[in-house]
N, C-alpha and C positions, 0 to 999 in steps of 0.2 A: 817543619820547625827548624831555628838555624841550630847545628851543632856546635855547642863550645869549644873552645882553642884545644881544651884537653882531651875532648875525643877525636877533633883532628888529626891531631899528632899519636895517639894510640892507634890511627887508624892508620897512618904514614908507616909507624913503626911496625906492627904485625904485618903490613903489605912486606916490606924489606925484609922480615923475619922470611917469608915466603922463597926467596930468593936462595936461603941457606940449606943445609943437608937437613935431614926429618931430625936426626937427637938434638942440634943445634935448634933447628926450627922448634921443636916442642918446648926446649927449656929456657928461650929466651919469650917465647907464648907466657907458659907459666909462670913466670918470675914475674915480666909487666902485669899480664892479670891480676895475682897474689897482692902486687902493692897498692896498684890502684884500686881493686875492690875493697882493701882492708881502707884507704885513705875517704873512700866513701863513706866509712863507718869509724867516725874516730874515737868511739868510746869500746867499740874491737879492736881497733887497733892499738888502745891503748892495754887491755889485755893481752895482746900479744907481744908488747915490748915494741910495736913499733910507732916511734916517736913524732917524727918528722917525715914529711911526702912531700920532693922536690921545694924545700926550702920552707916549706909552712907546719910550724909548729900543732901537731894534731893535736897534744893533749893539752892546747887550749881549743880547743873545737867543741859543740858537738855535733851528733847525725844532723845533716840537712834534709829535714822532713819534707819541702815544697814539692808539687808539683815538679815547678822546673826541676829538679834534683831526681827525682823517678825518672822525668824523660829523659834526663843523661844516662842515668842510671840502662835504663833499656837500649838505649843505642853502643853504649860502651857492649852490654851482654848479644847484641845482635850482631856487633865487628866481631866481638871473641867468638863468635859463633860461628862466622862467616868464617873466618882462618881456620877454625877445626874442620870446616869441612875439604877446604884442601890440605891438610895430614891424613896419611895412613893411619887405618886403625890398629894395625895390626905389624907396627916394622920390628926389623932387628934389633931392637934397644925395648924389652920388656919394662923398665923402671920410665922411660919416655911414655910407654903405652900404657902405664897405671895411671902417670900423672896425667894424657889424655882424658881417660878415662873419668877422673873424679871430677877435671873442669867439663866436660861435655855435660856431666849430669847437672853441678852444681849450674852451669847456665840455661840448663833448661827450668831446672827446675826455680830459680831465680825470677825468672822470665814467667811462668806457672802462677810465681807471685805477683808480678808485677802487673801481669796483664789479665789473670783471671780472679786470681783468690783476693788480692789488695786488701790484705791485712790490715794496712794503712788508715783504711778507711771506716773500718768496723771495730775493731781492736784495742783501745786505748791501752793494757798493759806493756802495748811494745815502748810507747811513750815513756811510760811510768817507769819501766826494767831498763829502758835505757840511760835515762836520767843519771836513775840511782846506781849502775852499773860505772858509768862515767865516773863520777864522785868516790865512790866506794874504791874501786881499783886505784885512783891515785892514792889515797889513802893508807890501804891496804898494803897495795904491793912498794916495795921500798926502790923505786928506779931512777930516782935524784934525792939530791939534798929536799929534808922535809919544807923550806921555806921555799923552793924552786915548786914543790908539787902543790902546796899552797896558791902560790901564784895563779899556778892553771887553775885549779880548783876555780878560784875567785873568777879565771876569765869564762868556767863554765857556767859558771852559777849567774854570769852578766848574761848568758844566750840562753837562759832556762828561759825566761817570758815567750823566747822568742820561738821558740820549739813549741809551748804550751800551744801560745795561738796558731801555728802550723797546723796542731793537734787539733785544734779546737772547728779550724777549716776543713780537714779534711775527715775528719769523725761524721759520719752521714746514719749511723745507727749502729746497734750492737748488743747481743747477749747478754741478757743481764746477770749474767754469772760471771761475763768478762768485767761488765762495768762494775759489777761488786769487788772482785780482787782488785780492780784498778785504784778503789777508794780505799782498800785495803794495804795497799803495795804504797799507796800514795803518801797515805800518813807513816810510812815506813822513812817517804824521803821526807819527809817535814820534818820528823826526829832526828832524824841521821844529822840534815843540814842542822837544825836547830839547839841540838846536845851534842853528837857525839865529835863533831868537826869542829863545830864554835869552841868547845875544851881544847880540842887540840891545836888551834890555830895558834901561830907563833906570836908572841905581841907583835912583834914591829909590825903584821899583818894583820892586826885585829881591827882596826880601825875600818882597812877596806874590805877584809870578809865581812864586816855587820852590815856594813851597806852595801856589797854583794847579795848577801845571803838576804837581810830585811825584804830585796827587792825579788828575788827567789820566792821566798815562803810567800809573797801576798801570791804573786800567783800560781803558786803551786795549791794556796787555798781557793782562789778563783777559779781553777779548773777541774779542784775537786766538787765547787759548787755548779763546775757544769756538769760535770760527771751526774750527779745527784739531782738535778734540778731538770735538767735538758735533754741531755743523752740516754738517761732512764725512759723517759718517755717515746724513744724511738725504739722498742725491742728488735729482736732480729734473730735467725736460725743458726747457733752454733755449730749444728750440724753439716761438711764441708760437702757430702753430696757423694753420688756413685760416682760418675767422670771425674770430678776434679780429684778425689780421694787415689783412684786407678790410676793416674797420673801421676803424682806425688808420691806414692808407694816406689812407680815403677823407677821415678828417679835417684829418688831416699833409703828403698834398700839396696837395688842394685843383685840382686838375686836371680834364682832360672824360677821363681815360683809367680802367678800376679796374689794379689789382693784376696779371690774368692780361694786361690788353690791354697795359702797361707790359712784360712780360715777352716777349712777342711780337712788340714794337715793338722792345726792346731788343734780341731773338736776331739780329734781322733785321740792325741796324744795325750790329750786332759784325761780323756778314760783310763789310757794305760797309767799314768801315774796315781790318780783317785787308789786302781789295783795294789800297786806296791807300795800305796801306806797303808793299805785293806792288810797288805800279809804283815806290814812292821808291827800291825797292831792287834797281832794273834793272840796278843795276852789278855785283851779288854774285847777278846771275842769278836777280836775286827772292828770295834767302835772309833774310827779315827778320831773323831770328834771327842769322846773320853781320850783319849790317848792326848791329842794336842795340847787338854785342859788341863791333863796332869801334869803335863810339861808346861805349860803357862805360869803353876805355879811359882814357879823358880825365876824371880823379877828381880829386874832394879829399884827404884826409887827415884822419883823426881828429883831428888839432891842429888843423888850419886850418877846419876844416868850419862853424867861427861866424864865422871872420871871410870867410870867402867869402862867408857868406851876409850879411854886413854890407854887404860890399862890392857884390855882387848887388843890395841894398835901396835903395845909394845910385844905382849903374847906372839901374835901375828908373825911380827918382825922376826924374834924371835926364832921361830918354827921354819919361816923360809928359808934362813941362813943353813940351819940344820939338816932342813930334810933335801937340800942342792935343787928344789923344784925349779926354782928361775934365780938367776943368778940379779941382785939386785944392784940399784944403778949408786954410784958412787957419792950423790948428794943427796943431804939428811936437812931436805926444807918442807917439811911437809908439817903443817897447824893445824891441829882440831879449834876450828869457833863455831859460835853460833850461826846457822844462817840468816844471813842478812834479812831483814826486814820485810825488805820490797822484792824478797825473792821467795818468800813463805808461800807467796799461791801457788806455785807451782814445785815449790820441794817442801814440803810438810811434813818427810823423816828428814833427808838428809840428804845429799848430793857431796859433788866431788866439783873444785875450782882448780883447774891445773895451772901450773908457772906457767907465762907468759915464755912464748918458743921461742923468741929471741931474747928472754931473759930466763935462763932456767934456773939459773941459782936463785931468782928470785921466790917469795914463797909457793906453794901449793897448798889449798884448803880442802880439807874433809869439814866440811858441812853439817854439823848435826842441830836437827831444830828444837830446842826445848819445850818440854811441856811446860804452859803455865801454870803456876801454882791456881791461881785462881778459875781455871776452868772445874767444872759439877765433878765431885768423885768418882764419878762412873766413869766418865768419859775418861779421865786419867786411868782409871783403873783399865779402862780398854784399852788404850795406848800403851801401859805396860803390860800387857797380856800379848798382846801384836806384838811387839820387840821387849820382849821377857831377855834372859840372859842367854840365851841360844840367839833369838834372833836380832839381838844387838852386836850380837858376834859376828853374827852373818853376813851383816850391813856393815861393817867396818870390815870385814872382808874384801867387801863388793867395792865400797865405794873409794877404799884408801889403800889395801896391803892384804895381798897383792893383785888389788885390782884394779882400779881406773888407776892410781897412782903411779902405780909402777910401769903401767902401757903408755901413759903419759909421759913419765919420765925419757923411755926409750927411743919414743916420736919426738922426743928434744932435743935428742941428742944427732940426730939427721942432720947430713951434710949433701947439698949446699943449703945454704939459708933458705932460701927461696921455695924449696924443697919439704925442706922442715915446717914452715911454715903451713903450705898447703894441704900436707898432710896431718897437722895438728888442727888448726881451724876451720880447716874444710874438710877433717876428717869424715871414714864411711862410720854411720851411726851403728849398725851390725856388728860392726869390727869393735869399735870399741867398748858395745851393752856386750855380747857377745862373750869378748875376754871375759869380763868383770864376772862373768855368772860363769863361765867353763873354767876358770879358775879356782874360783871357788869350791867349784867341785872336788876340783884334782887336790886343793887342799885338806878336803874329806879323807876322797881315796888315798893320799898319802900318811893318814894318822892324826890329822890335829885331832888336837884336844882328848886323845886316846883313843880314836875311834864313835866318841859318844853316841850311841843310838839316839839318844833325847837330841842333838846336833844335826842328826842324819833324815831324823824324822821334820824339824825344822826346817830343815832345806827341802824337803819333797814339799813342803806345804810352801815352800817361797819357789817352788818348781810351778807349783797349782799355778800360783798368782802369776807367775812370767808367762805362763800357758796362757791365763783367763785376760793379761792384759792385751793379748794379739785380737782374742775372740772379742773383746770388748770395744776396742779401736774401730775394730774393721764393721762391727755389728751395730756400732752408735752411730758412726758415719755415715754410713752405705746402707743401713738395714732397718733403721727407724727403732732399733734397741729401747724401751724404753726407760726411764730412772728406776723402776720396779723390777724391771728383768736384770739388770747390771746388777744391781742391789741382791739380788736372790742369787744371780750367780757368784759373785763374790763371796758371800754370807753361808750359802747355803751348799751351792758347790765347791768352793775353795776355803772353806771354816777361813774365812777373815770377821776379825773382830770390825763391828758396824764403824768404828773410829775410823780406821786403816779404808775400809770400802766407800765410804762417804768421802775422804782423801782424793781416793784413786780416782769416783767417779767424776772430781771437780777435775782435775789432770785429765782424763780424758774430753771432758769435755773445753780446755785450755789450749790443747794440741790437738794434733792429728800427725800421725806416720812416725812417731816416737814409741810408742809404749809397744808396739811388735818386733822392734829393735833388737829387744832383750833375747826370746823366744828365737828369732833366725838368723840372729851371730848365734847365739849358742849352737844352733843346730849347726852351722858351717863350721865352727871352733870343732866341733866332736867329728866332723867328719874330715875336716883336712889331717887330724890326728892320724885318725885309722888309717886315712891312704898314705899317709906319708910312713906310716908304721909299716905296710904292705911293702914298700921296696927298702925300706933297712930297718928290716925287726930289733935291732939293739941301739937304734938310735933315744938316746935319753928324752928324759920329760925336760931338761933343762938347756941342751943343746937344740931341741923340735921351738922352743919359747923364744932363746936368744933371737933366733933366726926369724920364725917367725914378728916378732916385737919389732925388731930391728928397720923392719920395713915400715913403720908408720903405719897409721890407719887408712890403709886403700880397702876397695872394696875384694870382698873376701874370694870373686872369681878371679882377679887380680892376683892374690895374695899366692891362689896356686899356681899361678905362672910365674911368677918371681920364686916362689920356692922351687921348682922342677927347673929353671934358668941355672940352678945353681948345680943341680948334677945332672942336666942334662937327659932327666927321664920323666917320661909322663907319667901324673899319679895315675893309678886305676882308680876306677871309678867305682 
């Protein structure tokens, strides 16, 4: 196939790059890859602040779905492949050999996609999250004048048909749990485009948004009636397979452990902690299960459930400043809203939206999904039982202060650009679930909320679930797990309310090599501590964070070479 003018010249460029010393060589690698992969993806690149690539306005683009656009797509990742392999892995410039590091994997595991898993083709919600992720961020994040981001808008919504039928091509069958959230996610963008953009459209623009958008919604109804009419009819195995699974682990975490010995390690660890809610719950005779229930009692409310958790955020804030745990980053952008629409199937509490890396002042979103008034009282009632007022705390913990928020922040503030970048969007997934839950902890161990055993007990039971979610990943994927076994373990081994587990098991079955994320940063967060405690036993919890944070999200064997780079001793092991 001929290769386009711009992998030509990417491929001219990385040859010349060859020519230079290896720190040169790597950060001139890294910076061309960074731009052109984000310029493949303009509705991530519009997330990340970045605008324009070589002259062409992105945030009037969107992702080009075609064919042709994959086969670039793969020759670009097989040049950047080809230049890594003449750099050393291992040279004198540590902060060169992380950023090696995270593109070796992201191009493998890129390529994983491209050539084996082809998402593309089975998947419809990548269509659907793309879409609305385009739209939504112009929207949302404030990065021009509103009638400027308008504009794009309008020129997005003229290349929505044209994506759809892309979608429509290259859809060759799919789970029908994917194609159910896709119709789910879909009429997320019908509304968005159809309410919440058309109100805010400026006049002088409304003229061309209605026939913009008019020509949007038919087909975004045309393709939900493929979705529904067509693609239903083709089913297919959500299940991503032993090989392919063992692969994309080995890239995604980036860890010494593979897939089976993660699952072993995890089974094990689910017991020990089951034990140490078995002793919290010495009072009720060891009943965790009575224990959790008693603690469940203590809720929010469907009305109040946003502003608890506002209040929770501020609490938070609060307590960090005080207790010197990590020293927090100097901009106050961070928004509690609802989660988007079209991103409910796959965050059904709540998630974390970080500012775009080369716009950091611009906002940051905590995520929290509301309960509908009109879902059966039970099901409310279980959803307030799952994130009672401990584990709504917990979750605004994790997801905003100080945890994804604040590591976010930190990876923002990385200097070069180029740099900053790749470790914010191409961040390691470890590193970042990781913080968020060993944070959390250290929040415990250092006294919020006075210590609360009802708080401590809560978090062992959101310890269960980070455990049960690795076991579950790897045992639906690889092990033919069935909806009955996930279900009973969730329910019955980690007391989750059926709301919360019925959640989880749609998420697992949505992804693959995310939900064990959590479980093995965490494990790598608690062990870089202790060795790093091993050669300066007085060094602070907030000096051990800065430094650590400070590097961005690389992967966490990286992480201890950059920390040992800087006093020049090897942690023990």
């Amino acid at each position: 196939m001929k290769r386009s003018a711009i992998l030509v010249l990417i491929t001219v460029f990385l040859t010349s790059c060859g020519r230079q010393n290896e720190k040169l060589e790597m950060g001139k690698l890294v910076e061309q890859f960074v731009y052109q992969s984000l310029a493949f993806s303009p509705s991530a690149a519009t997330a990340a602040g970045y605008h324009s690539h070589n002259g062409i306005p992105l945030d009037q683009l969107l992702d080009d779905m075609s064919e042709q656009s994959f086969a670039e797509q793969r020759q670009f990742y097989m040049a950047t492949k080809e230049e890594l392999h003449k750099i050393p892995q291992d040279s004198a410039d540590p902060e060169a050999d992380a950023d090696g590091m995270i593109i070796r994997n992201l191009v493998e595991l890129s390529l994983l996609e491209l050539n084996e898993i082809k998402s593309y083709k089975h998947n419809p919600t990548i269509y659907v999250e793309m879409i609305g992720n385009a739209l939504f961020n112009l929207h949302a994040l404030e990065s021009a004048p509103k009638e400027k981001r308008f504009q794009s808008m309008i020129a997005r919504l003229e290349k929505t048909p044209t994506v759809l039928e892309q979608a429509k091509a290259n859809l060759t069958d799919s789970p029908e749990i994917w194609n159910q959230v896709a119709r789910q996610e879909n009429d997320g963008n019908i509304d968005l485009i159809d309410q919440e953009l058309r109100k805010q459209c400026p006049l002088e623009l409304r003229g061309r948004y209605d026939k913009a958008a008019g020509t949007a919604l038919d087909s975004l109804k045309a393709f939900q009636t493929f979705l529904e009419k067509d693609l239903s009819k083709k089913p297919s195995d959500w299940r991503l397979g032993a090989d392919k699974y063992a692969k994309k682990f080995l890239y995604t975490m980036v860890v010494d452990t593979s897939a089976s010995g993660a699952l072993t390690e995890a089974e094990t660890k689910f017991k020990q902690v089951k034990q140490e809610m078995e002793f919290l719950s010495r009072d009720v005779q060891g009943d965790v299960r009575k224990k959790l229930d008693l603690i469940s009692r203590k809720q929010s409310s469907v009305n109040r459930y946003f502003d608890d958790a506002r209040a929770d955020l501020d609490g938070a804030r609060r307590f960090v400043k005080e207790s010197d745990l990590v020293a927090l980053p100097g901009r106050d952008n961070l928004k509690v809203i609802e989660t988007p629409e079209f991103m409910r199937g796959i965050y059904a509490v709540g998630g974390f939206n970080a500012a775009p890396a080369l716009e950091p002042a611009s906002g940051a979103f905590y995520w929290l999904t509301p309960i509908p008034k009109d879902w059966p009282k039970e099901r409310i009632a279980s959803k307030l039982r799952e994130y009672n007022i401990y584990g709504l705390k917990l979750l605004t913990l994790h997801e905003a202060m100080p945890g994804h928020y604040v590591q976010a922040e930190y990876a923002n503030s990385m200097e070069p650009q180029w740099r900053r970048l790749l470790r914010s969007v191409y961040g390691n997934g470890p590193y970042v679930e990781g913080w968020a839950v060993y944070i959390t902890e250290q929040m415990l161990d250092a006294g919020y909320l006075n210590k609360s055993p009802e708080l401590r007990m809560t978090f062992l039971k959101q310890q269960l679930r980070m455990i049960a979610n690795t076991i579950l990943d790897i045992r639906l994927h690889t092990l033919g797990m069935s909806d009955q076994e996930a279900m009973k373990l969730m329910m019955e081994g980690a007391f989750q309310e059926e709301e919360e587990a019925r959640a989880k098991l749609q998420r697992a079955k949505l992804s693959s090599c995310q939900l064990p994320t959590y479980y093995l940063g965490y494990r790598e967060w608690k062990n870089l501590r202790q060795r790093s405690l091993r050669i300066n036993p007085g060094q602070s919890l907030a000096t051990f964070h800065k430094r650590a944070l400070s590097e961005g999200a690389v992967p966490m064997t990286e992480l201890t070479k950059l920390m040992e780079s800087t006093t020049n001793v090897k942690l023990p092991k």
